[in-house]
FIDRENPA-140536 format. One record per residue (C-alpha): residue number from 0; x, y, z. Coordinates in steps of 0.001 Angstrom, whole numbers. Layout:
! FIDRENPA-140536
<i:NUM u:X v:Y w:Z>
...
***
This chain:
! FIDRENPA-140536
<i:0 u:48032 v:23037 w:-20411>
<i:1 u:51311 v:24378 w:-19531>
<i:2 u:50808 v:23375 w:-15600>
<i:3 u:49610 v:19976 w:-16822>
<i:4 u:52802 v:19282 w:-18816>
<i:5 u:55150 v:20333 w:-16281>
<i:6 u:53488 v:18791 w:-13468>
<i:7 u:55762 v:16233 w:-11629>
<i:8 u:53382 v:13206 w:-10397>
<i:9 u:54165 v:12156 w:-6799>
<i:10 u:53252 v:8730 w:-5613>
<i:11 u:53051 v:7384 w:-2187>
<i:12 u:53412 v:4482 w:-1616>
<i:13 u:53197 v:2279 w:2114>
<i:14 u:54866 v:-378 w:3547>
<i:15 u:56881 v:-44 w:229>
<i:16 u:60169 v:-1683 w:1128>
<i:17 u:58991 v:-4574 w:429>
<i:18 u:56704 v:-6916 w:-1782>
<i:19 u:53945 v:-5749 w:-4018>
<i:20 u:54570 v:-2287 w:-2263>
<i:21 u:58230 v:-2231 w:-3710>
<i:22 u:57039 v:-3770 w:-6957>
<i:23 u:54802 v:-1302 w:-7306>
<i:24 u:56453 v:1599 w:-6663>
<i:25 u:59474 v:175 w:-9181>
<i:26 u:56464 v:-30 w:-12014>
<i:27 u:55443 v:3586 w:-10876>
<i:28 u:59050 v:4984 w:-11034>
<i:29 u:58469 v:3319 w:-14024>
<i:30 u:56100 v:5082 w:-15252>
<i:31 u:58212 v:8470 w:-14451>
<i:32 u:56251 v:9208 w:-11323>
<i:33 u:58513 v:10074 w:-8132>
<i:34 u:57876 v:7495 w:-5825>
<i:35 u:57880 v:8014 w:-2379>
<i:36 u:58609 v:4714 w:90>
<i:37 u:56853 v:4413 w:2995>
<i:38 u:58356 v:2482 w:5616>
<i:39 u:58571 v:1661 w:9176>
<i:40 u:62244 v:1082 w:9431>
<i:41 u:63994 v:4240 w:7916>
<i:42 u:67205 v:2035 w:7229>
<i:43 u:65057 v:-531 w:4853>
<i:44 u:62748 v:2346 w:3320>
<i:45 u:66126 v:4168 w:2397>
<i:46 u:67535 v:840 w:895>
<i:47 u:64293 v:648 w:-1095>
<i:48 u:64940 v:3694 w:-2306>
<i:49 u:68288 v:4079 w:-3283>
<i:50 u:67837 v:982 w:-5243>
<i:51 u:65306 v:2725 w:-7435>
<i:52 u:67547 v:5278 w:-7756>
<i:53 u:69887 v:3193 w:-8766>
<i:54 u:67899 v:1568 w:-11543>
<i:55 u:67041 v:5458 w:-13043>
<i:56 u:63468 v:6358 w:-10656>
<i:57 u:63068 v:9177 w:-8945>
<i:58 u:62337 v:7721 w:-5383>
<i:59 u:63046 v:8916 w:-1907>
<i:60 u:62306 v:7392 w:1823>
<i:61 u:59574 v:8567 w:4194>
<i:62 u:59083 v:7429 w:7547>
<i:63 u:55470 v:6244 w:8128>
<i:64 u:54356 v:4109 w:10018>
<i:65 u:50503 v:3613 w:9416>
<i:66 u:49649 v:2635 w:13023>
<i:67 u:50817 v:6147 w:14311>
<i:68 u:48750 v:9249 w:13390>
<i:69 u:51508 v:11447 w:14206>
<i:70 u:54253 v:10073 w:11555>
<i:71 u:51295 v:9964 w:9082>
<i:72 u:50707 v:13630 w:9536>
<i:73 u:54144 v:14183 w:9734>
<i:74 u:54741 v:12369 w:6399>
<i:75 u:51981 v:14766 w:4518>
<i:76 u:54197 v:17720 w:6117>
<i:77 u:57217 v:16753 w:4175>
<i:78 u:55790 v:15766 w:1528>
<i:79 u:53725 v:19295 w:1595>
<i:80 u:56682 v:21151 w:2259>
<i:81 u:59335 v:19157 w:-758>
<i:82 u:56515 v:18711 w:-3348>
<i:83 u:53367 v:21071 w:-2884>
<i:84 u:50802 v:17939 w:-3344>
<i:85 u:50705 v:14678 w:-3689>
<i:86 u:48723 v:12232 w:-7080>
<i:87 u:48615 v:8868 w:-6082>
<i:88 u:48241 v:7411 w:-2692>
<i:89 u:48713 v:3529 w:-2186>
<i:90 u:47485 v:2214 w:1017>
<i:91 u:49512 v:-1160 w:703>
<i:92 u:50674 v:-1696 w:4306>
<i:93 u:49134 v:-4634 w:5885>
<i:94 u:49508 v:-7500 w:8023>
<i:95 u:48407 v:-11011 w:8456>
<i:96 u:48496 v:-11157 w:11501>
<i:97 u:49266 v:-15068 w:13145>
<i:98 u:47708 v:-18133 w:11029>
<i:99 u:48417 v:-16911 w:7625>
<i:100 u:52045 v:-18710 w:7388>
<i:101 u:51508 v:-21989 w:8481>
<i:102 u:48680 v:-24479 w:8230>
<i:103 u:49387 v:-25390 w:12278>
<i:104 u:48749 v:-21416 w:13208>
<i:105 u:45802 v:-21136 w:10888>
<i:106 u:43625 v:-22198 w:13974>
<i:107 u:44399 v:-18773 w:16007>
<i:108 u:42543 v:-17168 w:13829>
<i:109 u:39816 v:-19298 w:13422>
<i:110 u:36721 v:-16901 w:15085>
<i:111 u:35313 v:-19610 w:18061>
<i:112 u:39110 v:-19180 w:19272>
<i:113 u:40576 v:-16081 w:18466>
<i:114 u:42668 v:-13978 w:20495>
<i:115 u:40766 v:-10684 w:20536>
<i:116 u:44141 v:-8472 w:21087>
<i:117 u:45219 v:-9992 w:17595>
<i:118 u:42171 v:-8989 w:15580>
<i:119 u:42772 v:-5424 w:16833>
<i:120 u:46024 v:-5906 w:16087>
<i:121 u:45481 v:-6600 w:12558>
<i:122 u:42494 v:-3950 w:12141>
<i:123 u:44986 v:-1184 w:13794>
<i:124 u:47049 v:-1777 w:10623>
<i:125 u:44671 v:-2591 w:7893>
<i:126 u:41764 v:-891 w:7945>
<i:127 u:42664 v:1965 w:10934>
<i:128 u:46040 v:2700 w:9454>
<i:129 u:44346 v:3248 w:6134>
<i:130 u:41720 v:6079 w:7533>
<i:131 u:44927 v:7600 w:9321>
<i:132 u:47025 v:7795 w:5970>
<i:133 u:44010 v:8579 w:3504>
<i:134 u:43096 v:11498 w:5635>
<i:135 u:46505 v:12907 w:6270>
<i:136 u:46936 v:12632 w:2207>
<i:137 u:43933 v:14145 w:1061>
<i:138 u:44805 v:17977 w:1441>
<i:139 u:47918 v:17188 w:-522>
<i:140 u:45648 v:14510 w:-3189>
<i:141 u:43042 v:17479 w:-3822>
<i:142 u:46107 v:19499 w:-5031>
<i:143 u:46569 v:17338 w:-7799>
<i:144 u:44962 v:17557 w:-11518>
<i:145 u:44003 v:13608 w:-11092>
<i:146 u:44282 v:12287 w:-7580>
<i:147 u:43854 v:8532 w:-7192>
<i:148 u:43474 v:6047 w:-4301>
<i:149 u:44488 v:2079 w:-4568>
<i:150 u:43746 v:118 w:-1339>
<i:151 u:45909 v:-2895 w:-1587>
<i:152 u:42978 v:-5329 w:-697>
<i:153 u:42296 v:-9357 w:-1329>
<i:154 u:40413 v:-11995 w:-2721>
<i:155 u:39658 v:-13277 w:617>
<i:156 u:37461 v:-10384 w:1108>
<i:157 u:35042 v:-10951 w:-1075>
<i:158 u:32091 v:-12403 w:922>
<i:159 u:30958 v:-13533 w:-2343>
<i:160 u:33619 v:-15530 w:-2567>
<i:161 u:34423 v:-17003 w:1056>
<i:162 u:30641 v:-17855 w:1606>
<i:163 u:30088 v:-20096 w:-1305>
<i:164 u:31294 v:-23595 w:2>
<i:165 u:32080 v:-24600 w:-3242>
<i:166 u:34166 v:-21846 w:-4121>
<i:167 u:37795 v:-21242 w:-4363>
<i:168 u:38040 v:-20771 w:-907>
<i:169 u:36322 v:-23625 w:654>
<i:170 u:39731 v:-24799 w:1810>
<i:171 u:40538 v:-21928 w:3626>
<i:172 u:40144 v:-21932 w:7271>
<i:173 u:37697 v:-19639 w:8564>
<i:174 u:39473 v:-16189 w:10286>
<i:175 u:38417 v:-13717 w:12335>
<i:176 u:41481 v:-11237 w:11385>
<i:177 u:42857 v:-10698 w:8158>
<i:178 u:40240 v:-11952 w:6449>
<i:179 u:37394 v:-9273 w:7918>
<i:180 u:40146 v:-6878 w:7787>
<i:181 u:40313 v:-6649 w:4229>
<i:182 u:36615 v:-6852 w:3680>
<i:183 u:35839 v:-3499 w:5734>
<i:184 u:39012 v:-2269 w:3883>
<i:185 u:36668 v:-2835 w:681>
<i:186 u:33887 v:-998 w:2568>
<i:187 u:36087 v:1671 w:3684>
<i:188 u:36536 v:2060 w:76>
<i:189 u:33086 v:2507 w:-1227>
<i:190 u:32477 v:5209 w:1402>
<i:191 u:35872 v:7070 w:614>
<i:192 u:34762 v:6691 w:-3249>
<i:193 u:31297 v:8137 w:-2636>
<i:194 u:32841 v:10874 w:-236>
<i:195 u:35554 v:12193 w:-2787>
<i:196 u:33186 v:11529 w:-6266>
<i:197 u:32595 v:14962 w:-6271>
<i:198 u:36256 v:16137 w:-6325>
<i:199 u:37270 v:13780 w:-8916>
<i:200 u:39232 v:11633 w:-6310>
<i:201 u:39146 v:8054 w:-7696>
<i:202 u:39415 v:5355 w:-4816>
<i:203 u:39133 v:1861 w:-5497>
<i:204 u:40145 v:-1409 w:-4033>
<i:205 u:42966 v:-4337 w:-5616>
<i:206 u:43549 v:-8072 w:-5347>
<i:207 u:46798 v:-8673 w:-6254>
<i:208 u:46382 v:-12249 w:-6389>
<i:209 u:48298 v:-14884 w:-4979>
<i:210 u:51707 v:-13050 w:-4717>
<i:211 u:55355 v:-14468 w:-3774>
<i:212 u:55693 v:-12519 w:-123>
<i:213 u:56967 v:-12546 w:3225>
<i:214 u:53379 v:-13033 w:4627>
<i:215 u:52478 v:-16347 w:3012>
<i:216 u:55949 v:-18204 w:3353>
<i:217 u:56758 v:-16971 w:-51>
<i:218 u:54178 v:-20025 w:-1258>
<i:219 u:52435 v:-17738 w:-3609>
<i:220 u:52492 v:-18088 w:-7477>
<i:221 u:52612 v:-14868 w:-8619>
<i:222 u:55687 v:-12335 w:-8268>
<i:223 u:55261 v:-9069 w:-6593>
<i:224 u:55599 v:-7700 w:-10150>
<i:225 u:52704 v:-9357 w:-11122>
<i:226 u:50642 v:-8773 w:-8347>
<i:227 u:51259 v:-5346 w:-8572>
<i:228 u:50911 v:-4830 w:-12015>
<i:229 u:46805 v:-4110 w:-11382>
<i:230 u:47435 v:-1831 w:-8626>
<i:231 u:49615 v:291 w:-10635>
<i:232 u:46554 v:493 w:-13059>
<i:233 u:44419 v:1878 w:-11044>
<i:234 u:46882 v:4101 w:-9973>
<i:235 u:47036 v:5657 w:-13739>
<i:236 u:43587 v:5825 w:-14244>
<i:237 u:42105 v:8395 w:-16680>
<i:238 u:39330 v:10674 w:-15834>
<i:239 u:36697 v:8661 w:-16823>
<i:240 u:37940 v:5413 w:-14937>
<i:241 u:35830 v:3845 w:-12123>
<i:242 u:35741 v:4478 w:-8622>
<i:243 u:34208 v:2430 w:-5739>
<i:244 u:35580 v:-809 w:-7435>
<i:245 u:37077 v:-3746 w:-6628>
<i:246 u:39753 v:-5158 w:-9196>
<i:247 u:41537 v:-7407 w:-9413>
<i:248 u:44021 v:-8702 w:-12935>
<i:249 u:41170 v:-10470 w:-14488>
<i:250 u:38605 v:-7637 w:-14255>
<i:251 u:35929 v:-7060 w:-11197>
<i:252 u:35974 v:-8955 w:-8331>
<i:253 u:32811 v:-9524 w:-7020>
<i:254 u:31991 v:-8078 w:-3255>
***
């Protein structure tokens, strides 16, 4: 009880400077976790963090960049060496690769068409970069009392969803990317759930929703608060919460 009490929960959040990363990692600081900012660009992941700081978290900077196996196992060596283990990773990084911006660049992503260096592009980051991180992470996560995994995913993945021509995306132009990117980012899930079961390590996939951001032209509805308001849920989890989901504000998303 005593260990459990004076425990300090570390979260790690990625591509954090930013977005529902940043707005999650605020809640989580929030929440009186210290909240570590994953970033590319060491001079915006320190910004990030310092204005956490500022507000009263506990935050500080790490360079990561998910597309690099070496800063990823870097990252779990400072984080290894300053904090001895690590409770909550969020794999939010992510791209959109081209055609998520602008209804005129839509079409490069459109399968018949696609440029093939693109997809890999956008798979290096979202669903590669995610085994990278998740694997560097989990000797630190099984040091922790109640590890938990989010993968920052999207409605778009559901093929329940995106196959049902009179759905809510029937307007949505088809794409060979981002869009298959997130749905083996929800199977990626499942297997990481079923892997880590046993050890009590809860993994589970978000939608944020239609979220305010850099990658949609800031056209989205919802503020990166409010996206990331379910991701940080799943992120506190109790014991007895569900793993091998998909979530998103409203309840289960279907697959």
């Amino acid at each position: 009880m005593g260990e459990r009490a004076t425990h300090q929960r570390i979260a790690l959040v990625t591509g954090a400077n930013k977005g529902i990363g940043r707005a999650a990692a605020e809640l989580l600081a929030g929440q009186g976790m210290t909240v570590l900012i994953g970033a590319r660009d060491p001079r915006r992941g320190e910004q990030a963090a310092a204005a956490l700081r500022a507000a009263g978290g506990a935050a500080h900077a790490v360079d990561l960049d998910v597309t690099d196996q070496a800063t990823a196992r870097e990252a779990a060596g400072w984080i290894g060496a300053r904090f001895g283990h690590l409770d909550v990773l969020v794999n939010n990084a992510g791209i959109t690769g081209s055609g998520q911006v602008s209804p005129e660049d839509a079409h490069d992503q459109v399968p018949g068409s696609v440029d093939l260096d693109m997809v890999r592009t956008v798979f290096e980051t979202n669903v590669f970069g995610v085994i990278a991180v998740t694997n560097a992470m989990l000797p630190l996560l099984r040091r922790s009392p109640a590890p938990r995994i989010v993968n920052v995913s999207s409605h778009a993945a559901s093929l329940s969803l995106t196959s049902d021509p009179e759905g809510p995306f029937r307007g949505l132009l088809p794409s060979a990317a981002y869009t298959p990117s997130k749905s083996a980012l929800n199977a990626l899930t499942v297997q990481y759930a079923n892997e880590l079961r046993k050890d009590g390590i809860l993994v589970n996939a978000v939608a944020p929703g239609y979220v305010d951001t850099d990658s949609n032209d800031h056209s989205g509805h919802l503020t990166p608060a409010q996206g990331a308001a379910v991701v940080v849920r799943l992120a506190m989890l109790g014991a007895d919460g569900p793993t091998g989901g998909f979530f998103g504000e409203d309840g289960v998303v279907p697959w």
